[in-house]
C-alpha positions in Angstrom: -24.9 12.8 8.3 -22.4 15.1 10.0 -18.8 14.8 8.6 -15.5 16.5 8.6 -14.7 18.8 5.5 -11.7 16.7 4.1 -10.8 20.0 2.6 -10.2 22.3 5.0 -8.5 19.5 7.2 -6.5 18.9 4.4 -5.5 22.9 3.7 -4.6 23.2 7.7 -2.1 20.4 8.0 -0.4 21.5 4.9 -0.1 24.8 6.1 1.0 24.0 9.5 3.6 21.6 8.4 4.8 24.2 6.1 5.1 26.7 8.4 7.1 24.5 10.9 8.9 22.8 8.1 11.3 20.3 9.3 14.8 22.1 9.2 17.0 23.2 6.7 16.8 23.2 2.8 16.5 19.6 1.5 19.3 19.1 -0.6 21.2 21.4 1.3 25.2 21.9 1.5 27.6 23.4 -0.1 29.8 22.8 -3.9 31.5 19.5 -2.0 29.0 18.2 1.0 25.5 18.0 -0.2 22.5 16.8 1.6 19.6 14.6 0.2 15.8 15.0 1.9 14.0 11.5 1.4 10.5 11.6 2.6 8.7 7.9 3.4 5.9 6.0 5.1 7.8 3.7 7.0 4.9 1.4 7.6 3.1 1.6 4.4 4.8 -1.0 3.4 4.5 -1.6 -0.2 6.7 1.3 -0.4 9.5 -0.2 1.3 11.7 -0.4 -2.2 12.0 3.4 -1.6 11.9 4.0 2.3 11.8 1.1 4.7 13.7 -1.1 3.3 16.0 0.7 0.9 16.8 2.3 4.5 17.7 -0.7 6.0 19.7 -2.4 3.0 21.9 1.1 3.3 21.8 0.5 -1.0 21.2 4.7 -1.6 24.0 5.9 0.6 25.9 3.0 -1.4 25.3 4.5 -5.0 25.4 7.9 -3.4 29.4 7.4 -1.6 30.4 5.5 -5.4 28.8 9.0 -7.1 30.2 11.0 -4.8 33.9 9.4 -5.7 33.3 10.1 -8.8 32.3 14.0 -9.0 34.3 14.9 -5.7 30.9 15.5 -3.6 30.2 14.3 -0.2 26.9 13.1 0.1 24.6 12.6 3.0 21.3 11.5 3.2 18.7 12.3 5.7 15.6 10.2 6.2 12.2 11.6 7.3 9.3 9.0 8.1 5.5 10.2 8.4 2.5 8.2 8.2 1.3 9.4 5.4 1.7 10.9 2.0 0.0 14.6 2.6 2.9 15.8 5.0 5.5 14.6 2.5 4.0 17.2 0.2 3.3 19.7 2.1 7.5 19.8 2.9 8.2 19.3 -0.7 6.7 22.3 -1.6 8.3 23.7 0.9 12.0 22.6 -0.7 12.3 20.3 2.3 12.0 17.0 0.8 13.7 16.2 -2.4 12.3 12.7 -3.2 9.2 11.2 -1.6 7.0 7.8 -1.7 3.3 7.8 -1.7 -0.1 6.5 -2.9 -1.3 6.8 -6.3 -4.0 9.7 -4.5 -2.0 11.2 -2.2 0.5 11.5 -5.8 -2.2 13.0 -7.2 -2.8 15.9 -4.6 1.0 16.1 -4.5 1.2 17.2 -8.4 -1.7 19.8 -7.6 0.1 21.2 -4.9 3.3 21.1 -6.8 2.0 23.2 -9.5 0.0 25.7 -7.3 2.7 26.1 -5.1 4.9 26.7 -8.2 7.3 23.9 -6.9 5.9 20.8 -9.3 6.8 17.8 -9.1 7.0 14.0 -11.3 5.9 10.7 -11.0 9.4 8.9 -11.7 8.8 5.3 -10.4 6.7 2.9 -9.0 6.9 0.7 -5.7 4.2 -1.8 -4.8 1.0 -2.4 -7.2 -1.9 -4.5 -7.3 -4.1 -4.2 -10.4 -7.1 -5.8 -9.1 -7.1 -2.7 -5.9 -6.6 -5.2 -3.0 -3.9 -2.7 -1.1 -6.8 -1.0 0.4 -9.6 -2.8 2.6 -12.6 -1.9 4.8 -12.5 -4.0 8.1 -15.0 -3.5 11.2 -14.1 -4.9 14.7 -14.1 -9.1 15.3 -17.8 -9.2 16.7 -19.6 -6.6 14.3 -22.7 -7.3 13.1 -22.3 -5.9 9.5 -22.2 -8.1 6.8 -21.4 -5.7 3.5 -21.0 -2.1 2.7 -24.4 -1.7 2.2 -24.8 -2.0 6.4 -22.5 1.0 7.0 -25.5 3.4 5.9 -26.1 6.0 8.5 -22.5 4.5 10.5 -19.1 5.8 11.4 -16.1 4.8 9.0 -12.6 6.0 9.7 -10.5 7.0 6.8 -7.5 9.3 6.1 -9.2 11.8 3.6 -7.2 11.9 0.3 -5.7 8.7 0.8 -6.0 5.5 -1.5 -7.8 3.9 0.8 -10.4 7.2 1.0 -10.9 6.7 -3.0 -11.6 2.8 -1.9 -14.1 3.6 0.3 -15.8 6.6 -1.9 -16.1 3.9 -5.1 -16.5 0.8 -3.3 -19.9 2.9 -1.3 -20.9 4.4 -4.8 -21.1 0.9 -6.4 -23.1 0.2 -3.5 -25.0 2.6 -3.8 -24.6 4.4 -1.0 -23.2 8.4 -0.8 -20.0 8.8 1.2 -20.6 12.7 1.6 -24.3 12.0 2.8 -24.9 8.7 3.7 -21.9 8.0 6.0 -20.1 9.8 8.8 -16.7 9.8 7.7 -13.7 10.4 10.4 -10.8 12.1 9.0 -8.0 10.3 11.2 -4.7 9.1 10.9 -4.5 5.6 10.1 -3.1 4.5 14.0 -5.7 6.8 14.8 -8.3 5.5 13.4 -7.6 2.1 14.5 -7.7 2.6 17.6 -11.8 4.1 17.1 -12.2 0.8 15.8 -11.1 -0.7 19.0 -13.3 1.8 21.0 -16.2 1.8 19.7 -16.0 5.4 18.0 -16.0 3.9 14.5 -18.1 1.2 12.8 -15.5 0.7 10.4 -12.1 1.7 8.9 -11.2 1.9 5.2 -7.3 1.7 5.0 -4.2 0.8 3.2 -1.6 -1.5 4.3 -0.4 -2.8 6.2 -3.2 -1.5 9.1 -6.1 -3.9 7.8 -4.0 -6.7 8.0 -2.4 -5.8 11.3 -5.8 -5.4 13.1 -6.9 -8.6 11.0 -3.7 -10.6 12.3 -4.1 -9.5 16.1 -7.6 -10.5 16.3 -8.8 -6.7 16.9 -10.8 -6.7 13.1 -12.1 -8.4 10.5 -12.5 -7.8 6.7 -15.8 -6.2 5.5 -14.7 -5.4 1.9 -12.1 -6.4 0.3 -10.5 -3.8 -2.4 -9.8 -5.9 -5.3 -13.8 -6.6 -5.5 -13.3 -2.8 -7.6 -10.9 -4.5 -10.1 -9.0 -1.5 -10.2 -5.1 -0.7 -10.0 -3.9 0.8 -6.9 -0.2 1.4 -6.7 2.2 4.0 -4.4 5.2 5.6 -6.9 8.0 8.1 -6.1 7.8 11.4 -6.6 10.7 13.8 -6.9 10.7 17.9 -7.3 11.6 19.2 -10.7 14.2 21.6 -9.6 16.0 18.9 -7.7 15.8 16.4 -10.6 16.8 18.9 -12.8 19.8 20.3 -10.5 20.8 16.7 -9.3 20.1 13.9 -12.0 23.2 12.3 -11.0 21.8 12.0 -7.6 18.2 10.7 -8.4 20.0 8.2 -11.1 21.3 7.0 -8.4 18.4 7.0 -5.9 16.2 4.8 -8.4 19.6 2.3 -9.0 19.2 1.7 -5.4 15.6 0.9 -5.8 15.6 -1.3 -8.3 18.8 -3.1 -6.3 16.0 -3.4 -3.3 13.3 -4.3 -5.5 15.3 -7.2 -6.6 16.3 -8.1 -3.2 12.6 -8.0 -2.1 12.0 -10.9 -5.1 14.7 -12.6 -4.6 14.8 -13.1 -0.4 10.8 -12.5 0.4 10.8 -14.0 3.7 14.2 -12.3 4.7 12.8 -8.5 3.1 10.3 -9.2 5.3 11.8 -9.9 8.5 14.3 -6.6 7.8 10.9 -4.1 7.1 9.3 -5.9 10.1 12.9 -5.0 12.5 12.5 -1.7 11.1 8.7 -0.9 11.6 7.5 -3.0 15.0 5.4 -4.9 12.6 4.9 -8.1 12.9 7.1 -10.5 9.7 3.7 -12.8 9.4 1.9 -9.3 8.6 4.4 -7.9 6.2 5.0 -11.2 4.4 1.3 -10.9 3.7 1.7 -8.1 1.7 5.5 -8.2 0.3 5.8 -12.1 0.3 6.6 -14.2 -2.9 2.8 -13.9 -4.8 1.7 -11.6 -1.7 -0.9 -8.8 -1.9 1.9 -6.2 -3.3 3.9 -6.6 -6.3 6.5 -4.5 -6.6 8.3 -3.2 -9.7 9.6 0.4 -10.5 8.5 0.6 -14.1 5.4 2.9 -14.9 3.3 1.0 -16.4 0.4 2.4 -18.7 -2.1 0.3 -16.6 -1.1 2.4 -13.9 -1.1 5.7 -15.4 -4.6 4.8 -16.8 -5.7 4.0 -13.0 -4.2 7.7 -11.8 -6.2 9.4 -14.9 -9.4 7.6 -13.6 -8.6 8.8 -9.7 -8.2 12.3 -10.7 -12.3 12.8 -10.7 -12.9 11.2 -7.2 -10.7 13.5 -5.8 -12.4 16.4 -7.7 -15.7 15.2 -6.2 -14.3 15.4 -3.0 -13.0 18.9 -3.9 -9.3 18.2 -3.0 -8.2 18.7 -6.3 -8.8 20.8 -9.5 -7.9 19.8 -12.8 -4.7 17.6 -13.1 -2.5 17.3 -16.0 -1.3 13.5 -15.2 0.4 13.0 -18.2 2.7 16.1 -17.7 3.3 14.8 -13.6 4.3 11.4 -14.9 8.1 10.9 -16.6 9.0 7.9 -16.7 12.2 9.3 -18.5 14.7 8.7 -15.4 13.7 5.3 -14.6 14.1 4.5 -18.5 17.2 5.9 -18.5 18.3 3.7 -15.6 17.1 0.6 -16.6 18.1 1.2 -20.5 17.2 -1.8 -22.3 15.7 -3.7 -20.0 13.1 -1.2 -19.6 10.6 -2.3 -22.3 11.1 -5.8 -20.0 9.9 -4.5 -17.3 6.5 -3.0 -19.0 5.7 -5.9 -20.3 5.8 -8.3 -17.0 2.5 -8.9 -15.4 2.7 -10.0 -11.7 2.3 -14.1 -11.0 -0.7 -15.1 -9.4 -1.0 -15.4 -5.4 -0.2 -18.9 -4.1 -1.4 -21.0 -1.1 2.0 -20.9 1.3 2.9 -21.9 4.7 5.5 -20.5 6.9 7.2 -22.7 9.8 8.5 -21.6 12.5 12.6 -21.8 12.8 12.1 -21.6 8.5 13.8 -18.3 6.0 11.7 -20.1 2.9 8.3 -21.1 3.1 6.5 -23.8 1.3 4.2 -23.5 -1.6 1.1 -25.8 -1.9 -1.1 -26.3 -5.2 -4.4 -25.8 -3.7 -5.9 -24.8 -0.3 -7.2 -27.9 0.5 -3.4 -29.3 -0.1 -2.6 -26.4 2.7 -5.0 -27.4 4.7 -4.0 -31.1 4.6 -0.3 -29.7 5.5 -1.3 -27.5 8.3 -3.4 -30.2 10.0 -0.6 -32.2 10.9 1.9 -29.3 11.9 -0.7 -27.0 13.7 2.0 -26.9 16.3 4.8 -26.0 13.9 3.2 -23.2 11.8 3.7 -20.0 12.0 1.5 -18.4 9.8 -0.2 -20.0 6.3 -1.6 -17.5 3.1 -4.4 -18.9 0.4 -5.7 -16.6 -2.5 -9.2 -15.8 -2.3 -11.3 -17.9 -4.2 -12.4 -14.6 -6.6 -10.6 -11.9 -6.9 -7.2 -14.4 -6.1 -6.0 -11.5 -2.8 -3.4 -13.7 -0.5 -5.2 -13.6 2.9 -4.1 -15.6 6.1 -5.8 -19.3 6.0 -7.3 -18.9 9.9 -8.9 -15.6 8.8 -9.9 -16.5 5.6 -14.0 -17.2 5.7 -14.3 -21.1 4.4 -16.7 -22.3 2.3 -17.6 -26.3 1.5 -18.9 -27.2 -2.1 -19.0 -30.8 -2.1 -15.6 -31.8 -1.7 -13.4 -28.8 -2.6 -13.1 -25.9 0.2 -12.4 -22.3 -1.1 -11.6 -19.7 1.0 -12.9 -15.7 0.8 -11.3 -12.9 2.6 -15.0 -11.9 3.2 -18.2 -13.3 4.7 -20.0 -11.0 2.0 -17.7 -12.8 -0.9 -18.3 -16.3 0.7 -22.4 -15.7 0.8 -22.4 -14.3 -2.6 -20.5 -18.0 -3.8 -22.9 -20.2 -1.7 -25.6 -18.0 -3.1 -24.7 -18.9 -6.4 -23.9 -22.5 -5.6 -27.0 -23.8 -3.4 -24.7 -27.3 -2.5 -22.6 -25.0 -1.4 -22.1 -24.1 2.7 -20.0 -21.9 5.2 -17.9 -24.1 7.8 -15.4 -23.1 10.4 -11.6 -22.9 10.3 -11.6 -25.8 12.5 -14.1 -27.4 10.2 -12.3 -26.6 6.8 -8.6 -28.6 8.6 -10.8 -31.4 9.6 -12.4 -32.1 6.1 -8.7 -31.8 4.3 -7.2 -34.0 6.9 
C-alpha cells in the first residue's frame, strides 16, 4: 500500500521549525535576569508533572524566585506548548528549549538528534508510566465493522510517525502479523488531525497516545480496537534537558525537577482536584483526564528512572531503526538519572523500588472532589444502578491486562454470575472463547443483572 515516508516528513518539520525557531536564545538574559525555555505537550497529559500542571500549580517559578534570592539572579520562565514531542526537539537543538517533556520514542529521536546536531541531550526524569503499554491505544469510529487488528489489512490508520503510539501500532500489527510498511496505509498526522480523519471517514483507524483515544472514546465519536497493554510492555514520557544548559545551570534544573516531584505529589495526593486543574488548563474534559491521572488510573506517575523503563527504551531503539528514523542510539549514555538522585537524596532508592497499585473500580458523583472506590465491578455496578442520575462518570480495570476504562464503554461480559468488563470486543471474544458459559451482554444489561 501507498504510505507517507515517516522520514522525510520527519526531516522537513525539523528543519522548518529550526529555521523559524521560536525567538530568542532559551536560557537567555544577562549575569542577573535569566530566562528559562520549558518545552511541553499541554494535552498529553501524563506529562502534566512537568508542563500542564506544574504550569498551573506556578511550583517552578516558586523554586526558581527562592533560587534566585539566593544567587542574586532574576529568573523568568517561558512556557512553549506543542502537540507533540518532534518540535520540542527540533528547538532544543536549536538552543531554544532548555528542558522538554516527551514520549519514551519521541526521547529516543531527541538523543539522535541531540548528538547529530552536536547539542545532546539526557534523560533526567520520568512523568507518567504504565508498564503493561496501556498509554497508547488503537480505536476506530463507534459503528466500524472491525473487530481486531488483524481487520485493518489493506485500511487507513492515522498515527503521528515516531511517536509512542507509532511504535504501538508497528508491534501491536507485527504480533499480528500484519506489516505496517506494506500491509497498511499509514497517515502521518497530528494527533487532532488525525482524529478528525476518523470522524470523516479518511481513516479506518487511529493509533494514539493520551489523552486522544480516550477523548474520542468519551464523546461517543470512537471506540477501542486494541488496547496497548495487550503488548505488556512499558511506555512511559520522561524529561529531557540539553547538556550545556544542565551543565551551565544545575542550580536551575535542581530546581525544575524539585518542582516536579512537589506536582507529582500533589497529583497523588488531590487526584480528582489535579485533574480538574489539567482539564481548566487544556479544554479537556476532568472525566477524561481522571481516566488517565486519577488515583489507580491508566498513568502512574513518578520521576525516578526506573531500570524497567530504561530496559523498555533499549528495546524501542530497533523499531525506530526499522522505520529508519534513527541510527544507532547509545541509551545508556542519554539517560542520567544523576540530577534527579541528587534531588531526591535518600529517598531515591525509595522511589525505585515502588511499583504502581493496581487500577480500582471507582465512581465519580457529580457535586463530589473524592470519588468512591468499589471492590469489584459488579459492586460498581450495583452502586451505579441506583444513582444513574447522580453519576458522573464510573472507571473498572479490564478484566486482563487490569487498564482503568469507563464502565459505559467498557464491553461486558456474563460468566454465570460474575460480570467482567474488557476495554475491547476483541478481549471480551477471546474470554468467552475460552469460557463457552460465558456471553457478551449490554451496558444496560450488565446494571440490570448487578441490581
Amino acid at each position: 500500500m501507498k504510505r507517507t515516508t515517516p522520514a522525510a516528513l520527519l526531516a522537513t518539520a525539523l528543519v522548518s521549525t529550526l529555521a523559524t525557531g521560536c525567538g530568542g536564545d532559551a536560557s537567555a538574559g544577562d549575569d542577573t535576569h535569566v530566562t528559562v525555555t520549558v518545552g511541553y505537550q499541554s494535552k498529553t497529559i501524563n506529562t502534566v508533572t512537568a508542563g500542564t500542571l506544574l504550569r498551573s500549580l506556578g511550583y517552578f517559578e516558586r523554586e526558581l524566585a527562592a533560587q534566585g534570592k539566593r544567587d542574586g539572579i532574576s529568573y523568568k520562565v517561558e512556557w512553549q506548548d506543542y502537540a507533540t514531542g518532534a518540535p520540542i526537539t527540533a528547538q532544543m537543538t536549536a538552543g531554544k528549549i532548555d528542558i522538554g517533556s516527551m514520549g519514551d520514542f519521541p526521547l529516543l529521536i531527541n538523543a539522535a538528534r541531540g548528538k547529530q546536531l552536536k547539542r545532546p541531550t539526557h534523560l533526567v526524569s520520568v512523568t507518567g508510566y504504565n508498564l503493561k503499554g496501556a498509554l497508547n491505544t488503537v480505536v476506530t469510529a463507534p459503528d466500524s465493522k472491525l473487530g481486531s487488528l488483524k481487520d485493518l489489512r489493506g485500511k487507513k490508520v492515522s498515527t503521528s510517525v515516531g511517536s509512542a503510539a507509532d511504535g504501538t501500532l508497528v508491534r501491536a500489527l507485527q504480533r499480528a502479523g500484519i506489516d505496517a510498511e506494506k500491509d497498511i496505509s499509514k497517515l502521518n498526522q497530528q494527533p487532532a488531525v488525525g482524529a478528525s480523519a476518523l470522524q470523516a471517514g479518511s481513516a479506518d483507524a487511529l493509533s494514539q497516545f493520551v489523552a486522544w483515544p480516550g477523548l474520542l472514546v468519551f464523546q461517543d465519536k470512537a471506540k477501542a480496537l486494541y488496547d496497548g497493554a495487550e503488548l505488556d510492555l512499558p511506555t512511559f514520557h520522561g524529561v529531557t534537558v540539553r547538556e550545556d544548559f544542565a551543565e551551565q545551570r544545575p542550580k536551575v534544573l535542581d530546581a525544575f525537577l524539585t518542582a516536579q516531584i512537589e506536582a507529582t505529589k500533589y497529583l497523588n495526593d488531590n487526584p480528582v482536584q489535579a485533574a480538574e486543574k489539567v482539564a481548566e488548563a487544556t479544554g479537556l474534559p476532568p472525566e477524561v483526564v481522571y481516566l488517565y491521572n486519577g488515583s489507580g488510573g491508566i498513568a502512574t506517575f513518578d520521576p525516578a528512572v526506573k531500570p524497567q523503563l530504561v530496559s523498555a527504551l533499549k528495546k524501542d531503539v530497533s523499531v525506530l531503526k526499522s522505520a529508519k528514523l534513527v541510527g544507532d542510539v547509545d541509551v545508556d549514555s542519554f539517560v542520567d538519572d544523576g540530577p534527579i538522585r541528587r534531588v531526591y537524596g535518600k529517598e531515591y532508592a525509595e522511589r525505585l523500588a515502588a511499583t504502581p497499585g493496581a487500577s480500582r473500580s471507582e465512581v465519580w458523583l457529580k457535586g463530589e472532589d473524592s470519588t468512591r472506590p468499589f471492590r469489584s465491578p459488579a459492586a460498581l455496578l450495583k452502586f451505579v444502578a441506583g444513582h444513574k442520575g447522580d453519576v458522573r462518570a464510573a472507571y473498572v480495570p479490564d478484566a486482563t491486562n487490569g487498564t482503568r476504562w469507563y464502565a459505559d464503554k467498557a464491553v461486558w461480559v456474563q460468566d454465570g454470575k460474575e460480570l467482567k468488563p474488557f476495554v475491547t470486543a476483541s478481549a471480551a471474544g477471546a474470554y468467552t472463547q475460552a469460557h463457552p458459559a460465558a456471553r457478551t451482554v449490554s451496558y444496560a444489561t450488565a446494571l440490570e443483572q448487578a441490581s
